[in-house]
Structures are given as structure tokens and as C-alpha cells.
N, C-alpha and C positions, 0 to 999 in steps of 0.2 A: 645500106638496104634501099630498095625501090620506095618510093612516096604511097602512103595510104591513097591519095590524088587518081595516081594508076590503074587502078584496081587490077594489079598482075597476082597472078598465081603465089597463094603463100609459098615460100624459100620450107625443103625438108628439112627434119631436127640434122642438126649435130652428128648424132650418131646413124642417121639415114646415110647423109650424104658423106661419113668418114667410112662406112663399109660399099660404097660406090664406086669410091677410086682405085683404081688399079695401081699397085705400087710399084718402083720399080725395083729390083734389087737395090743394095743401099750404094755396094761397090760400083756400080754403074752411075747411081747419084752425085757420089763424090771423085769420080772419075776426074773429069772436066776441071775440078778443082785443086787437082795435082795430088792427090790421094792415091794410092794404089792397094788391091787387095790386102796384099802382106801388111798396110800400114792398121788394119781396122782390126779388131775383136769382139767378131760379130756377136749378137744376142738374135738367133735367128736370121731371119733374109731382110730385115729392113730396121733394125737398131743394132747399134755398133758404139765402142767405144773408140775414140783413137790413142794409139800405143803411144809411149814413151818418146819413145827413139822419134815418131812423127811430129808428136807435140813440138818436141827440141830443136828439129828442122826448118817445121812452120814457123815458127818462132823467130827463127834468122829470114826472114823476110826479103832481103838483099833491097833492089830498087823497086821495088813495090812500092806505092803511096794508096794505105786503104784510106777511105775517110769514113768515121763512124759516125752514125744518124744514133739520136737517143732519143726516146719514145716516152713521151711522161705525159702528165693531164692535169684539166684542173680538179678543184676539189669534187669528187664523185657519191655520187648514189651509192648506200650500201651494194648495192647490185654489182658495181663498177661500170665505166664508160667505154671499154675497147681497147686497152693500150696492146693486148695482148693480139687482137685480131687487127689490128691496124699496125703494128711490128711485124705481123705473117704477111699481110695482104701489101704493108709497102715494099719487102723484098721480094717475092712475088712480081712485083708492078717493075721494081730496076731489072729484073731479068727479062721481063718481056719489052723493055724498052731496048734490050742492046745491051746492060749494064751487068757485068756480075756481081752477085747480091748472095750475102749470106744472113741468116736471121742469127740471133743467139738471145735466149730469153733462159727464163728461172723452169727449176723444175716445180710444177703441183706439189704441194703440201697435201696428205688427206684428211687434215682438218676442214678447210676450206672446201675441198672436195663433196664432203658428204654432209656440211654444215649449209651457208648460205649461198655460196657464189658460184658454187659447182666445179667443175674440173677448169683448167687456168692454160688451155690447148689452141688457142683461140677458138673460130668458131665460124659457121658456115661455108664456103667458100674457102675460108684462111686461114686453116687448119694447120698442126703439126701433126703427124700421122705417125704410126699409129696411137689414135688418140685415146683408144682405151686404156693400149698399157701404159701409154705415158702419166694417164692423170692417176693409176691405179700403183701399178708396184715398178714398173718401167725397168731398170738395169738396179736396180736395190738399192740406190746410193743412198736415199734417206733412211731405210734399216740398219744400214752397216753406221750412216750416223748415228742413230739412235742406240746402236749394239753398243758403238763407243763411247758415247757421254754416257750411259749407263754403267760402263765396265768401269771409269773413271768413280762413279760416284759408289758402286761398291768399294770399290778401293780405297778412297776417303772416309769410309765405314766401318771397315778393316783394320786402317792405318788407328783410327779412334780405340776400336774394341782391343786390340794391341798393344797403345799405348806405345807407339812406335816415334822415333825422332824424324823430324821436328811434332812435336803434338800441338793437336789444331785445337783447339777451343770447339767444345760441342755446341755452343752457341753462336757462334761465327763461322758457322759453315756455308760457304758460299757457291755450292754444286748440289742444285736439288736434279731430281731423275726428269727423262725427257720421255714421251710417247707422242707420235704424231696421227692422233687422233683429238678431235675437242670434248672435252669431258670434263666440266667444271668440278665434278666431283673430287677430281686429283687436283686441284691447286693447294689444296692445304693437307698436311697429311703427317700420319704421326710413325715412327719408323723405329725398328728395335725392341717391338712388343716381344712378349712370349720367354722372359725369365735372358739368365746371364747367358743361354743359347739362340738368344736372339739380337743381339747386340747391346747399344749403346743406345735408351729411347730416346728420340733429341725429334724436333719438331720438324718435317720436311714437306715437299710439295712436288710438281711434277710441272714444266713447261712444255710447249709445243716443240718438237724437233726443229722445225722452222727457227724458234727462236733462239735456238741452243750457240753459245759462242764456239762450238763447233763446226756450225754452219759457216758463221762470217770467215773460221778461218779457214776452210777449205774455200769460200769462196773467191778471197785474197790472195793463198800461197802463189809462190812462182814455181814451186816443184817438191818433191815428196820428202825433201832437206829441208824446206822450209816450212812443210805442213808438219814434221817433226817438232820443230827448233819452235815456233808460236806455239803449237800444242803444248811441249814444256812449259811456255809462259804461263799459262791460264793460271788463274789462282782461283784454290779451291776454295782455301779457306782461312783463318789469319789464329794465331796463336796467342798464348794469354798475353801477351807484349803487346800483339797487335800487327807485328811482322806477317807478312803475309806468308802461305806456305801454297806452292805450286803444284802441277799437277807432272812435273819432272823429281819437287821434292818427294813425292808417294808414289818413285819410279811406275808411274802411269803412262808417260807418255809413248812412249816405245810399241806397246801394247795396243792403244789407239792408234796410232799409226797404222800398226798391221791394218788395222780393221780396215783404213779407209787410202787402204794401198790402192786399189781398183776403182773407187768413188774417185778420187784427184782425177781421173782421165776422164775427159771431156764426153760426150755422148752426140752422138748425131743421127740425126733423123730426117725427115723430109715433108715438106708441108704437101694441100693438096694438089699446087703443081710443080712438085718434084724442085721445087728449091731447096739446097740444105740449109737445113735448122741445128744449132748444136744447143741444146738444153742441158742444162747443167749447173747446179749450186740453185738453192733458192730464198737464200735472209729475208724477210719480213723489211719492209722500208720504216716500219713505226718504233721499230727497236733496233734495227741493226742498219746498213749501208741499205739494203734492201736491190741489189742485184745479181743477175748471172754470174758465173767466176768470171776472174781475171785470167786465170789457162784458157777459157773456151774464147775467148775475146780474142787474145793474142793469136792463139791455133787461128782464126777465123780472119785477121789479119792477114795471116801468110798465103789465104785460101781467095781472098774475093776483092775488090777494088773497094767494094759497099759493104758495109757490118751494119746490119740493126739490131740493135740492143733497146733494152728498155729497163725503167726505176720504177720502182713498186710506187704506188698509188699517188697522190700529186703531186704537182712540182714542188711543195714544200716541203713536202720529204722526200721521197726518192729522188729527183734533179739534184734537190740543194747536196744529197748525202752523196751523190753519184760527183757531184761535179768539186767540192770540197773534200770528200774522203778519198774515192775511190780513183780518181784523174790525176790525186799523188801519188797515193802504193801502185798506182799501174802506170805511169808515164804516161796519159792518154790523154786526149783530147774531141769530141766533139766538134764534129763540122758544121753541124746546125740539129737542132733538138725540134722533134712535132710536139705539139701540144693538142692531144686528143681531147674534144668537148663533146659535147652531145645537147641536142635541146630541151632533153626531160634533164639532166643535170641544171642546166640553166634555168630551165622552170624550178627544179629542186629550192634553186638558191633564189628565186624572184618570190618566188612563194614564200621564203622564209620557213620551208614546213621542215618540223621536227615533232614527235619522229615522221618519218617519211612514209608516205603514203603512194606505193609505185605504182595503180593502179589510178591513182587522182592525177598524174602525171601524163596522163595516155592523150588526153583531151587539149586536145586545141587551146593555144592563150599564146598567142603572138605579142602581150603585152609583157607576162610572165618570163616570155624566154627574153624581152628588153631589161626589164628591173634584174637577172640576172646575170646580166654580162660582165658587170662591174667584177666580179672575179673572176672571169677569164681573163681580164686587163689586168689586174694582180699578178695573175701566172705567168701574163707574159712578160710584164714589167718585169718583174722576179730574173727569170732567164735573162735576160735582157742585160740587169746587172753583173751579169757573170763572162758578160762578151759574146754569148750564143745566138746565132742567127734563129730565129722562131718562125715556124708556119703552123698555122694553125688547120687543126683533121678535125672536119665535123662528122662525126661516125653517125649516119643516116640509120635512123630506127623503121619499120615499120610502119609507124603511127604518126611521123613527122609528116608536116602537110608542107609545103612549096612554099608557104608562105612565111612561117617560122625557119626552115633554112634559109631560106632569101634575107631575113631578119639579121642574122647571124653573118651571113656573107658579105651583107653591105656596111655591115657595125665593122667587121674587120680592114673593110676598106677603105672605108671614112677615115681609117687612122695607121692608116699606111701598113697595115699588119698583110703578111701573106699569108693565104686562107684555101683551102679547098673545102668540097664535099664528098667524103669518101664513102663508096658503099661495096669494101671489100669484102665486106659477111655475103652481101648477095650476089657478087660479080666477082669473088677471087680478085688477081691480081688489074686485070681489065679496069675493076670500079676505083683503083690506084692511082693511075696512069697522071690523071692530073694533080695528085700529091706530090709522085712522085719527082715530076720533072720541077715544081714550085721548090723539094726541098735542094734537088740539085742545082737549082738559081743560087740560092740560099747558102748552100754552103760555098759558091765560086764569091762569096764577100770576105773569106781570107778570115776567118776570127781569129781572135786574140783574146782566150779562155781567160778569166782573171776570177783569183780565187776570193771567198770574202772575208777572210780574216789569213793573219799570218799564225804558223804555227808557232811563233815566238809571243806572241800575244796569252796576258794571264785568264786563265779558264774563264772566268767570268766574264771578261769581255767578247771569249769570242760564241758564249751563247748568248751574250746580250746584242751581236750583232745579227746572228741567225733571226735571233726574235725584234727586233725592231725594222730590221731590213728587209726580210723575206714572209714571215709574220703579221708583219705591221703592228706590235706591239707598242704600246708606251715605253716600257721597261719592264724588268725582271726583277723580279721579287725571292729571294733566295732564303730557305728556311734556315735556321739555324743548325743542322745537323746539316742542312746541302754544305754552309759554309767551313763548317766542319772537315767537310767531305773534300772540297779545295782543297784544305790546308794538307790531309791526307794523300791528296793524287800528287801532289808536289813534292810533301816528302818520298813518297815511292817515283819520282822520275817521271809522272807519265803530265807532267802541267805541259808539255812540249808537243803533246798527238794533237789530232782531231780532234771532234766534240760532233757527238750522234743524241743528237735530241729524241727523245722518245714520245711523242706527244699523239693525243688522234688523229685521225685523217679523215673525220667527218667533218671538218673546220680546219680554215687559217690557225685558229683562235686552238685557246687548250680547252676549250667548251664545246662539247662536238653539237649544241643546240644552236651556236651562233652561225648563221649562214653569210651568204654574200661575204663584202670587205668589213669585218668587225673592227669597230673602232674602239677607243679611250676604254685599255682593258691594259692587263699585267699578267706576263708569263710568269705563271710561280714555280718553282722548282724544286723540288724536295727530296733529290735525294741525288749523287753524282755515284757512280761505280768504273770503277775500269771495265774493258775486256782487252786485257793482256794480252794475250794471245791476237787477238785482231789486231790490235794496234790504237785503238780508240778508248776514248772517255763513252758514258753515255747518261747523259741529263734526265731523270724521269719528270715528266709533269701528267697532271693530272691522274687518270686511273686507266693507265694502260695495262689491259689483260695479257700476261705469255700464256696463256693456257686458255682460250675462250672455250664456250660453251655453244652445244644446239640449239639454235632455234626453236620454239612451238613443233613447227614441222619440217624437219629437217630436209636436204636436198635426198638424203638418204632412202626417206621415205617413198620415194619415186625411182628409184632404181630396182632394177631386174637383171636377170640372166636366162635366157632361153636354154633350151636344151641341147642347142647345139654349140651354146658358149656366148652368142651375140648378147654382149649389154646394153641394155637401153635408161634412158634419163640422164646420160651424162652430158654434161654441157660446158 
């Protein structure tokens, strides 16, 4: 954005400026990119799925060399810091440079949506369009999710009231129901009332669809065999032995499947200057991998020279999960990763304020944004470990003065870090330009991705490497039922996957009150679970919510619809 300094014309909302743009057809968007009508199924004149048969082709790529840019930040403001409008605005900026440039980011969740952070489209300028339906009901992939984890978890309800083989333990049920709205009210919940025509009453609950391991594995699969075959894996639930019982044992998966026959194909769309975007898949980075699928990544490969993609919220969790999970199951690698900051984050963390106060943040403190940099030098150390060439996006707010980004830009280059000022919210892909060409320096240094633990390494050590390396933890503290939990992921086969830490991402730390670089502290860990199906372990610490809750006043609260359909407050 332009400097408070300026005094230029406020930028219009979101939804001003996304019923502004003239669209083009979509078939004429992806034209250029070796698409042809027959390949799309369309939803309308300007969102489209792409087919089967297209995926399969893009996919064989031949002598193409794309290189993929990954979009992460440091630790962020409830609010978030940009990565999503700084993903639209830097492919945007490679196309007006000469460069062909594809986006591919996560679909909105409408918990988030109508909760605190508002719709996940980016935003002013650097938009994914159309951005109503996108953040609202877009091509249905997250209902046809939710219709499936649901249909699954009648079916392990069924399979109970039956008494059918293999019998699950009604106490070890491990598939509660999913709705993707935030409603604290359904995290705990009791199921099977209303006599011997109501079931089996057993204690149940409800998670976000976002965080459903239906998610991660449509956003993993390589093709609608494989979204089958992990689907079978998932385990619902374990029997009085303790053997686990799947979601292929209570012939479920077949069924899910159908459901999410047309969700596996990728979705594309087009930001506000007609770049394509393929939105698609959207896991949460605090409990699951927390990126776009792996099908829209590849498609996008075959389509553009540049792919930006991005990892849900900081580099300590989406980067690390993206660059140790997901750069295995997909072959992929990273040419050089941005590290979005911002200087109210930076003041967030100078300040040490908890809880956050976004309004105390507006004001001037060129001191505030110095005591806060120390984690941005985290973040990028972090990366850094992994082989990843780093530039650092300072996503220009409004209220930032000259002085505080100049603060930031010399801190970065006092220490050899490459650094822009992006102000793609207010300049499109224009206020890019000098990201973008920093990040293409950046990637011609040839990396050499290096993962941080081997998959032959025993579970314990390789969350204790997460946590002391990327973390900056002391060590790890493991409850007695986590170590429990070990000796159980081993006997079932899976000591051999990844490890997905589930921790906050209001903090390094598993304290989401601890800011800046938290020191002389211990990850504790208390519980490990598979997700079968994905292919991963996942470590919980501290009190991470699958199902959060409203705000006081929710984003909801400010949204409308006119009468001729235009909604407004979405953001």
C-alpha cells in the first residue's frame, strides 16, 4: 500500500474494486497457457474446473523447467500479514515482467470467512476473482467434502448400531462429523439419543471441514486411484484389541470417493489482472500440511515457467510442513521461498503485546518495529536451514510511515538478506515488480532443498528436531500416553512417515503469549495420532482448536447482499 506520508487517496474496499474489473472469459485466460476450451468445465463464464484427460497431459510436462516460488511469513497478527495478496500480486508482477506466471493458493474455508480474518481471496489490487464466489460456495469442493467425511462417519455409526465385522469400540471412535462453519457449540457433542431408534449414544464432536483428513488427502492425491486407495486408509476407529479399523473396513470408501470425484479437479480462475490462479484444496498449516493440492501444483507446472504457491501461516508451520512433507509425496522443490512481514507484525512482536491490540499497532514506533525483527531473522534462518534462497516482502500497510519501512529494509541489508517493499494491495501487480525480479535473482543460486530429519529417523527425534531447530525449543517433553502413542504408530507401520506438528501459530513457542524469539522453554507433547490416509503422523501440543469459535463480533456481522445480489464486507 502507498505510505500514510502521501497523503494519497484511500485504495476502495475489496469488494469495490472486485466488481470493477472486467473479466475475461476464463477460456481466453487459460488460452495462452496451452488450455483449450474442450480441456475446462466451466461453472459459468469465468470459473472452471480442469478435466481429467488435461490434468494427465499437463502433468507430462516434457522440457519445461517451471520453478516454484513459496510464499510463507513470519509469525503474524491474528489478522494475518499478506501471504495471500502477496502470492496474487507477485504472479501478477512475473507476467508483466515478460515472465509466465501462474498463482495456485488454498481454497477459503467459511469458518475464517465469516469469523475473524474474512475471506482468504487476497485483496485490493491482487485479487483472485471472482472473489465473492470464491470465498463463499465457489465450485462446491468443500460441501462435497464435508457431504463425505459425514457420510463416512454415519457409516461408522451404522457399522456400531449393527454390530457389524470388524466391531469398533464405541469408545475409540476416531471420525467425529465435520461442518465448515466455526461454532464452538459442536466441539463436544453427544450422538445416538432418542431410544434403540437412535443409535448407539457414544460421546462425539464435530471439526472444521478445513481440518478434516479428508482434506489433506485430497490435497495430496496424484489422481482419483489414489484419492480412493488413502481414503481406504483413514482409520476411523480401533477395536477392543486396539487394531485399528478403516474406513475401506466399513466399505466407505468407494462412496466418498464418488462424492469427491469432481472436487480432485483442480479449479482455475483469474486474479485482477487476468493472471491464472488455480485454487484448490485448502488444509489448515496448524494441524495438517496446510497447502493447495498437489494435482493443481503439477497442472500448473505444465501450464507456466513460474508457479506461486503459498503455506498457511508461518514459516514454522506451513514452510517447514510444505518443505519436509509435502516436497516428498509431490517430488517438488522450491526455487526460492518470500518471506512476507509486515511492520504492525513486527511491532506486534517488539511490543510483546498479548493479547493483541490492532488498533495500538496503527501508530508510529520505529523503535517497536527494531525490538521486533529478531523474528523475522528466525524465519529466515529457519528457511535458510532447509537450502531455500529467502527475500524478504514487506507488505506496506497504510499507516506504515517511511520511516519504519526504511527501518526494515536496512535491517535486511545490513545482513545480507534480500528484501523488497511490496505494495501489491494498492498497485496490483506494478507495486511487485521489484520483488519480483529480487526473487528471480534468488532463485538463479541453484538450491539444494535439504530436508530436516530422515524419514528413517525414530518419531521422537524427528519432532525433537522440528522443535529445537525450527522452534528454538530446548527440548521436548513427551507425556506419557504421547510415548505410549510412539510405541503404537510403530506397531501399526507408520514410525516411517513425516511428523505434522500441530502447535499455534501465534508463537514460535507452543505459548501463543510468547512473542519475538522465545527462549529456555520445552515443547510438550501430548498426544501423537496418525492420518493414515495422508500419509503423516500428527504431534498435538498445546490446545489447538479443529473447530474454533466467533469472535465477540464476528466478520459476519458486517456483511450484506443488495438486491440486486452485490455483497459487500467481504475481505
Amino acid at each position: 500500500m502507498t505510505s500514510s506520508d502521501t497523503g494519497e487517496p484511500e485504495i476502495p474496499s475489496d469488494d469495490e474494486i472486485a466488481r470493477s474489473i472486467e473479466l475475461d472469459p476464463i477460456e481466453e485466460v487459460v488460452e495462452p497457457f496451452g488450455l483449450a476450451p474442450e480441456d475446462l468445465e466451466r461453472y459459468g463464464d469465468h470459473k472452471a474446473k480442469i478435466g481429467t484427460d488435461a490434468v494427465e497431459r499437463l502433468t507430462d510436462r516434457g522440457d519445461r523447467d517451471s520453478k516454484l516460488v513459496l510464499v510463507t511469513g513470519m509469525t503474524p497478527t491474528p489478522m494475518g500479514e499478506g501471504k495471500t495478496v502477496t502470492s496474487v500480486g507477485l504472479g501478477q508482477a512475473f507476467n508483466r515482467t515478460g515472465r509466465d506466471a501462474i498463482v495456485a493458493i488454498r481454497e477459503p474455508s467459511l469458518g475464517p470467512v465469516f469469523g475473524v480474518k474474512g475471506g482468504a481471496a487476497g485483496g485490493g489490487y491482487s485479487q483472485v476473482l471472482p472473489m465473492e464466489d470464491i470465498n463463499l460456495h465457489f465450485t462446491g469442493d468443500i460441501h462435497a467434502l464435508t457431504a463425505a467425511h459425514n457420510l463416512i462417519a454415519a457409516m461408522v455409526d451404522n457399522h456400531i448400531k449393527t454390530g457389524a465385522d470388524p466391531e469398533i469400540d464405541v469408545n475409540r471412535v476416531e471420525w467425529p462429523r465435520a461442518i465448515d462453519m466455526n461454532d464452538r457449540a459442536l466441539r463436544e457433542t453427544v450422538v445416538g439419543l432418542g431410544g434403540a431408534g437412535g443409535g448407539v449414544p457414544r460421546e462425539d464432536g464435530f471439526r472444521l471441514t478445513a481440518a478434516s483428513e479428508l482434506m489433506a488427502v485430497l490435497s495430496l492425491a496424484e489422481d482419483l486411484a489414489d484419492l480412493r486407495e488413502r481414503i481406504g486408509r483413514i482409520i476411523v476407529g480401533y477395536d477392543d484389541a486396539g487394531d485399528p479399523v478403516t474406513a475401506a473396513d466399513i466399505e466407505a470408501a468407494g462412496a466418498a470417493s464418488a462424492l469427491l470425484r469432481d472436487a480432485l479437479k483442480p479449479n482455475v480462475v483469474q486474479t485482477t489482472e487476468g493472471t491464472p490462479a488455480l485454487v484448490h484444496g485448502g488444509p489448515f498449516a496448524n494441524i495438517a500440511h496446510g497447502t493447495n493440492s498437489l494435482i493443481a501444483d503439477e497442472a500448473a507446472f505444465g501450464m507456466a515457467d513460474w508457479v506461486v504457491t503459498e503455506a498457511g501461516f508461518g514459516s514454522d508451520l506451513g514452510a517447514e510442513k510444505f518443505l519436509d512433507v509435502v516436497c516428498r509425496f509431490g517430488d517438488v522443490e522450491p526455487a526460492a521461498a518470500v518471506l512476507v512481514a509486515s511492520v504492525r507484525a513486527l511491532k506486534h512482536h517488539g511490543k510483546e503485546m498479548w493479547p493483541v491490540e490492532m488498533e495500538a499497532l496503527e501508530a508510529p514506533d520505529v523503535a517497536a518495529v527494531e525490538a521486533g525483527l529478531a523474528n523475522l531473522d528466525k524465519h529466515v534462518e529457519n528457511l535458510r536451514k532447509f537450502g531455500v534462497p529467502v527475500v524478504v516482502a514487506l507488505n506496506r500497510f497504510p499507516q506504515d510511515t517511511d520511516a519504519e519501512v526504511q527501518a526494515v529494509l536496512d535491517h535486511c541489508e545490513d545482513r545480507g538478506i534480500r528484501a523488497a517493499a511490496s505494495t501489491v494491495f494498492a498497485d496490483g501487480g506494478a507495486g511487485g515488480v521489484d520483488l519480483a525480479e529480487q526473487v528471480v535473482d534468488a532463485a538463479d543460486d541453484d538450491p539444494d532443498v535439504q530436508h530436516l530429519y530422515e524419514l528413517s529417523d525414530p518419531i521422537d527425534e524427528k519432532i525433537e528436531a522440528i522443535a529445537t531447530e525450527i522452534y528454538g525449543a530446548d527440548g521436548v517433553e513427551f507425556s506419557a500416553s504421547a510415548r505410549d502413542d510412539i510405541e503404537r504408530m510403530a506397531a501399526l507401520g507408520m514410525d516411517k512417515t513425516p511428523v505434522v506438528v500441530s502447535k499455534t501459530f501465534h508463537s514460535l513457542s507452543d505459548d501463543p503469549s510468547e512473542k519475538g524469539v522465545p527462549e529456555d522453554w520445552t515443547l510438550d507433547v501430548r498426544e501423537i495420532y496418525p492420518s493414515a490416509g495422508a500419509g503423516f503422523l500428527v504431534a498435538l501440543t498445546g490446545d489447538v482448536l479443529t473447530l474454533p469459535g466467533l469472535p465477540e463480533r464476528p466478520s459476519a456481522a458486517d456483511m450484506d447482499v443488495d438486491a440486486d445480489g452485490n455483497v459487500s464486507g467481504l475481505f
